[in-house]
C-alpha positions as CSV (number, residue, x, y, z in Angstrom):
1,X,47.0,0.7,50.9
2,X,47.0,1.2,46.9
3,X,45.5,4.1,45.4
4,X,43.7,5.1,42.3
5,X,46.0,5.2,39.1
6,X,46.8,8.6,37.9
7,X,44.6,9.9,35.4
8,X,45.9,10.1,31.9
9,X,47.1,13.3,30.8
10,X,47.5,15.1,27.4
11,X,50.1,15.6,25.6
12,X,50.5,19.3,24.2
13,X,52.5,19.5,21.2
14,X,52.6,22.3,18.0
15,X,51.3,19.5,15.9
16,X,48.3,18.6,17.7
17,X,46.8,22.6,17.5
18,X,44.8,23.2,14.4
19,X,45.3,25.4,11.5
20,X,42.7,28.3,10.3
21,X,40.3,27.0,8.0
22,X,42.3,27.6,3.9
23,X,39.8,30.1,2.5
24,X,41.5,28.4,-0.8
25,X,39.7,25.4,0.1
26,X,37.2,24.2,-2.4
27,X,34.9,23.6,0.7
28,X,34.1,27.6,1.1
29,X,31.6,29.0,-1.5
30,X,30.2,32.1,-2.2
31,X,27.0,33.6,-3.3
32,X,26.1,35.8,-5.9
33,X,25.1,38.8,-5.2
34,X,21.7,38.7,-6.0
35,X,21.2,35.9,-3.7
36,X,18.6,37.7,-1.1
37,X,16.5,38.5,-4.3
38,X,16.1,34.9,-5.8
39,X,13.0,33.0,-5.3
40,X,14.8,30.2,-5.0
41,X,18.0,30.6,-2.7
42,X,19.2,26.5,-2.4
43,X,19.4,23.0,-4.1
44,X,17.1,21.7,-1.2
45,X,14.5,24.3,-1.7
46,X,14.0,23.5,-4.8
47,X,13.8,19.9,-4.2
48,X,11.3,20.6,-1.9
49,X,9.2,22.1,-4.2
50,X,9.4,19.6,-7.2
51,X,8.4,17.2,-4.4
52,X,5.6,19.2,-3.4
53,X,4.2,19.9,-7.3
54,X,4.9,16.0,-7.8
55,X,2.5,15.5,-4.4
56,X,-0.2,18.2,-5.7
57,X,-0.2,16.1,-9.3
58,X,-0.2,13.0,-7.6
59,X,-3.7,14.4,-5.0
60,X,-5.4,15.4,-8.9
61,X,-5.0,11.9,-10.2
62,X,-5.9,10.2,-7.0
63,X,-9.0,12.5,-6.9
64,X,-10.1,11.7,-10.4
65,X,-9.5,8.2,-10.0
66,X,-11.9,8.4,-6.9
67,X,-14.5,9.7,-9.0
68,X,-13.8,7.2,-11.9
69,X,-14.4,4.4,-9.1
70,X,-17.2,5.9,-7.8
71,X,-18.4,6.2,-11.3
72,X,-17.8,2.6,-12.2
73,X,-19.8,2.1,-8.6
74,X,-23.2,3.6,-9.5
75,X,-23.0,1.6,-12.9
76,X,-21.8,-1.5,-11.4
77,X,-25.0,-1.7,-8.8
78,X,-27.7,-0.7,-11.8
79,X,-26.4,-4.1,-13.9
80,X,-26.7,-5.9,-10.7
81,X,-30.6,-4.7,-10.0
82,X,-30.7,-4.8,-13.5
83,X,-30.2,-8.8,-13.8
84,X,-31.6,-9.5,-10.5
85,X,-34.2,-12.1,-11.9
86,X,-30.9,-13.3,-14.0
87,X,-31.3,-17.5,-12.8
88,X,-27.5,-17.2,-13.0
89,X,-26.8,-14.3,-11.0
90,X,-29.7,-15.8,-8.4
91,X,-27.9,-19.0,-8.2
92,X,-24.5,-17.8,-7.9
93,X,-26.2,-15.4,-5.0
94,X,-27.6,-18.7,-3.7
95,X,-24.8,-20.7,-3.8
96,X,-22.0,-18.5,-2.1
97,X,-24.3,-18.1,0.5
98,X,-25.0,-21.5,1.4
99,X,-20.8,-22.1,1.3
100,X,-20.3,-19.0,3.3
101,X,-22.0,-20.9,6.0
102,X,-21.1,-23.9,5.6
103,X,-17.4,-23.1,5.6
104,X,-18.7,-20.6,8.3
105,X,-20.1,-23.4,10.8
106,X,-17.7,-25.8,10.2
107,X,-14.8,-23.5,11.3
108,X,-16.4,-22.5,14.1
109,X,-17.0,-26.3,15.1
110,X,-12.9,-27.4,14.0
111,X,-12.2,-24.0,16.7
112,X,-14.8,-25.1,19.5
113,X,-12.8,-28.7,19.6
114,X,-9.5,-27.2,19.3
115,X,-8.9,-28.8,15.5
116,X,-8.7,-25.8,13.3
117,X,-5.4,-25.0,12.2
118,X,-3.8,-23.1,9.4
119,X,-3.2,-26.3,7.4
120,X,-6.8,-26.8,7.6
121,X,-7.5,-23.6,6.7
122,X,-5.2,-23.6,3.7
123,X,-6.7,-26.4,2.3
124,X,-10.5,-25.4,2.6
125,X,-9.1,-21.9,0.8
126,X,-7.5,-24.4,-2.1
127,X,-10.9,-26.2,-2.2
128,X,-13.3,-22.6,-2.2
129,X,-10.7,-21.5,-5.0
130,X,-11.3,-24.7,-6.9
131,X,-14.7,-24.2,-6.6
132,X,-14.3,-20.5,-7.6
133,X,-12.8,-21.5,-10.9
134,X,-15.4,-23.8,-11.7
135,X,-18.5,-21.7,-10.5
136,X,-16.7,-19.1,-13.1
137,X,-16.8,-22.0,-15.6
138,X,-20.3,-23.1,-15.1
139,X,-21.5,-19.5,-14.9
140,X,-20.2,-18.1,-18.3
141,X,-21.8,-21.4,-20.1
142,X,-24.9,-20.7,-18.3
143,X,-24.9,-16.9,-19.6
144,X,-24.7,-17.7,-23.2
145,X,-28.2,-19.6,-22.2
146,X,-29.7,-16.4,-19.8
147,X,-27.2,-13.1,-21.0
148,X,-27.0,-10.6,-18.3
149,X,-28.7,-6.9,-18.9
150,X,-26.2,-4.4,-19.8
């Protein structure tokens, strides 16, 4: 019969046991000996609060930018009741309607049979962004004719 190895043992030698830490060391630091009365006692406390003044400032301007959008809301929706009876604005209405469904319907078919795929996808978005740019065309000739209410 063979038996288990014998575990590995470790050699003691003078070497191996560690010194005392050299209070010399440049790794020991002191404090002064006001330290218990500063307000701010280390490098990462005050880190921490530059970080937290820099997130306070940073709420503020998101707030006020908030208010600027909601702003820029309420006077956005006036000029568009405003040029409601606009023929431009009423066809544009018209017209992204009538392509919302059909692009709507005809998706909905290409899925039912199994035929819609993202290169079919990606070229109806090329041909809706086509159409974008000349709807934008079309429109801005057409409002020279019918200006919109301000």
């Amino acid at each position: 019969m063979s038996r288990a190895p014998a575990p590995p043992t470790v050699e003691r030698s003078e070497d191996s046991v560690s010194s005392l830490i050299d209070v010399d060391s440049p790794h020991v630091s002191s404090v002064p000996s006001d330290f218990e009365q500063q307000s701010v006692k280390t490098d990462t406390q005050a880190e921490r609060i530059e970080f937290e003044e820099k997130a306070k400032e940073a709420a503020k301007e998101a707030e006020a930018a908030k208010d600027r959008a909601k702003e820029r809301a309420k006077k956005d929706a006036g000029i568009a009741k405003k040029n409601a009876d606009n023929p431009v604005v009423l066809g544009n209405a018209v017209t992204v309607g009538i392509l919302g469904t059909v692009l709507g319907v005809g998706a909905y078919r290409k899925y039912v049979r199994d035929e819609l795929s993202w290169k079919v996808v990606g070229a109806w978005a090329g041909v809706v962004g086509l159409f974008a740019v000349g709807d934008y065309y079309v429109s801005n000739y057409f409002f020279k004719k019918y200006p919109p209410k301000k």
